[in-house]
C-alpha positions in Angstrom: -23.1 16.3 5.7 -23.4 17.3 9.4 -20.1 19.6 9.4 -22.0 21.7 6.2 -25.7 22.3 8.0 -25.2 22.2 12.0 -21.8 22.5 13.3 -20.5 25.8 11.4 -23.3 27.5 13.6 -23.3 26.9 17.5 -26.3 27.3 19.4 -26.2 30.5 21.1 -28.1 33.6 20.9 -27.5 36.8 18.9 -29.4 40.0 19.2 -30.0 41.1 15.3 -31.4 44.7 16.7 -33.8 45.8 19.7 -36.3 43.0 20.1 -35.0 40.7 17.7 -32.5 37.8 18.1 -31.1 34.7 16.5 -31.2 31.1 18.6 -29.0 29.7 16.8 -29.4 25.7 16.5 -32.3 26.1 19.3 -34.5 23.5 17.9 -32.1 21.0 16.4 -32.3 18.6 19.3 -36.3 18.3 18.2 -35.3 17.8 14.4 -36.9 14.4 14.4 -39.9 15.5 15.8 -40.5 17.9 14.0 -39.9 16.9 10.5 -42.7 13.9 11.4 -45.0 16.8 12.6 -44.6 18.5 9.5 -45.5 15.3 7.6 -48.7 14.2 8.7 -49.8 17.7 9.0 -49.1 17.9 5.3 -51.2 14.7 4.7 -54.1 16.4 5.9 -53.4 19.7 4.4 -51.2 19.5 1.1 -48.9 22.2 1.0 -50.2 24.6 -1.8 -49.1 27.7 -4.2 -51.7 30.5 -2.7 -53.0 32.9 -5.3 -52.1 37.1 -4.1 -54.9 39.3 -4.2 -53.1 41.1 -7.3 -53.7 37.6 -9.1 -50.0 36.2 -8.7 -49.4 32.6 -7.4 -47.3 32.7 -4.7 -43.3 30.3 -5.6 -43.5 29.9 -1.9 -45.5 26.1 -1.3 -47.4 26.3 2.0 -50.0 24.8 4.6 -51.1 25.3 7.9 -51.6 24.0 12.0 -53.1 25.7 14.5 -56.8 27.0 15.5 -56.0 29.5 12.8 -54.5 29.5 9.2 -53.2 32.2 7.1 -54.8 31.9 3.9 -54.5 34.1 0.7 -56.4 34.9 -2.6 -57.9 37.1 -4.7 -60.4 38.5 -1.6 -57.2 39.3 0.5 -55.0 37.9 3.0 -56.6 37.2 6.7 -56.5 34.4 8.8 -59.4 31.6 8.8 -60.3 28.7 10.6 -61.0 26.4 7.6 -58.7 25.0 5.2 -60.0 26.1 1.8 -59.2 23.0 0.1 -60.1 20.7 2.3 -63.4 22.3 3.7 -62.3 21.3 7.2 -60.4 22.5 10.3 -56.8 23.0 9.9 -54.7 20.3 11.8 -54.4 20.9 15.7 -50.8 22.0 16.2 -48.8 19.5 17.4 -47.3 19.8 21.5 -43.8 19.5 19.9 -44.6 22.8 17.7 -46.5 24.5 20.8 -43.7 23.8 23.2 -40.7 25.2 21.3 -42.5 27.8 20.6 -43.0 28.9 24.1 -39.7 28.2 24.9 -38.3 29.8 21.8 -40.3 33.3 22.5 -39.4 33.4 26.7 -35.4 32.6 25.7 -36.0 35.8 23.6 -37.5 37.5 26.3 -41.0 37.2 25.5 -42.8 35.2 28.4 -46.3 34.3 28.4 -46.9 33.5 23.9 -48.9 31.3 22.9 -49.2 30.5 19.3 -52.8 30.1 17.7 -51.4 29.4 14.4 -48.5 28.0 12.2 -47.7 28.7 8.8 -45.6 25.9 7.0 -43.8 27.3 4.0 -42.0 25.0 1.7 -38.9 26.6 -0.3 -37.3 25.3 -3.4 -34.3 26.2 -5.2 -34.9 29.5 -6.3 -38.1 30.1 -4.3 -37.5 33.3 -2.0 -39.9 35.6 0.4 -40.3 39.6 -0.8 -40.1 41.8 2.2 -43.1 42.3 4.1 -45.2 42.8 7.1 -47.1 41.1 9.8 -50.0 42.5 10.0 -52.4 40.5 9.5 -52.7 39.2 13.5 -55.2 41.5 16.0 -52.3 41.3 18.7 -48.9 43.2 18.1 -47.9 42.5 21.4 -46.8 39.0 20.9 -44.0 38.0 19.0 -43.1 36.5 15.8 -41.0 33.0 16.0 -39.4 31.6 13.0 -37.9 28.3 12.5 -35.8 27.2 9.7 -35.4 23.2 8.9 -33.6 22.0 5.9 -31.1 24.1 3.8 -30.0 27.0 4.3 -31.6 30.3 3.4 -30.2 34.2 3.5 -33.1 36.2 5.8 -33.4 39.4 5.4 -34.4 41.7 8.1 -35.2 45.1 7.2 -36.6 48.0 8.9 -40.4 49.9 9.5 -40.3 51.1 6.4 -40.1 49.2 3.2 -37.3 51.0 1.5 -35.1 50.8 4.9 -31.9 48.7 4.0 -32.4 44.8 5.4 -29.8 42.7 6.8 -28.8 39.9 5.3 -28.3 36.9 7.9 -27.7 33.1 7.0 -30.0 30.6 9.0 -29.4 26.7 8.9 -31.0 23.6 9.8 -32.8 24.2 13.7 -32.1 28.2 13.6 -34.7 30.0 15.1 -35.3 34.2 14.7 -38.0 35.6 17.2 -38.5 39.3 16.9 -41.5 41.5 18.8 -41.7 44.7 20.8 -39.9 47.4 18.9 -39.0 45.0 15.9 -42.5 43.5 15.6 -43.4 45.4 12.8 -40.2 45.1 10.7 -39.9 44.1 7.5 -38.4 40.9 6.5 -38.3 38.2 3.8 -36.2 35.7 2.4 -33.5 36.1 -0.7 -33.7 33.6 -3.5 -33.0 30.2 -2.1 -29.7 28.4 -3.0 -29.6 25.0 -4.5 -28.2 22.3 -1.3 -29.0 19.0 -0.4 -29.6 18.5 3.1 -29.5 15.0 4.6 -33.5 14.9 5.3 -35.4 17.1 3.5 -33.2 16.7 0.1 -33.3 20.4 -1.8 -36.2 21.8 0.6 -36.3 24.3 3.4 -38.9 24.0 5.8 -39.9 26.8 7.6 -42.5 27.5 10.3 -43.6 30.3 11.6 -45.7 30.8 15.3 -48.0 33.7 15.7 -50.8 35.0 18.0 -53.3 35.7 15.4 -56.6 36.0 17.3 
């Protein structure tokens, strides 16, 4: 099972367009870490299907860490302090989560982020991302950092506008995408996801995502 989700790809780095690039494999040395992060944040906060301000439920399943939480429903999308289901404070993030994201961001160029919140999206077979935005943070200026745990998934990386063409890039298992500056405010998503097994998260991809909301 190793050959199939880590060694085809090679850590390295790949710039995807101005601003953006692909680590590849830059957090799979934290894999353990992480996954055990992602657990007990989950026991505080279930991962959930949010409800779209148009009324749909999202297919993505998600939670968050962090001072702040991206939260949706039928009054909009923004970014809160309190868990809605729980009533209380999300879960701190973690140092494992706040670490590689710093690290993750300055290896992209990007020196000086620090993340205020993590979103935790769960993917199932079939689940996928549409193209959107970022725009729900106050600061442009700092990146975006994406990291991809389980099986794999086809990102798609468009352009300012909606209708620009997006490229199509496969991320495995410790794969991490940062993109800010010029590509901040690029459109991306993720295509329906694949059925896989991977050997520790089973048919799931985990994926977090670092931003400086407040």
């Amino acid at each position: 099972m190793r050959g199939l989700f880590e060694d085809e790809n090679p850590a390295g780095k790949e710039e995807i367009v101005g601003g953006a690039f692909l680590l590849r494999a830059f957090a799979l040395a934290r894999e353990a870490a992480l996954l055990a992060a992602v657990e007990a944040i989950a026991k505080v906060s279930p991962f959930r299907h949010m409800i779209t301000p148009g009324g749909f439920r999202m297919s993505v399943a998600m939670t968050n860490c962090g001072g702040l939480g991206w939260i949706t429903d039928r009054r909009g999308y923004r970014y809160d302090a309190i868990d809605p289901e729980t009533g209380r404070k999300w879960p701190a993030m973690p140092p494992e989560f706040s670490q590689l994201a710093v690290e993750a961001a300055g290896e992209a160029g990007f020196s000086g982020f620090h993340a205020d919140a993590c979103l935790i999206n769960r993917y199932a077979p079939g689940t996928r991302l549409t193209l959107h935005q970022d725009k729900n943070e106050q600061d442009y200026t700092a990146p975006i950092v994406s990291v991809s745990l389980g099986v794999p998934a086809t990102f798609l990386f468009g352009g300012i506008e909606r209708g620009d063409k997006a490229r199509r890039i496969l991320v495995t298992h410790g794969d991490v995408v940062v993109w800010g500056g010029p590509a901040r405010l690029r459109y991306h998503g993720i295509a329906p996801l694949k059925a896989a097994q991977h050997p520790k998260l089973g048919e799931y991809r985990i994926n977090l995502t670092f931003r400086k909301a407040g």
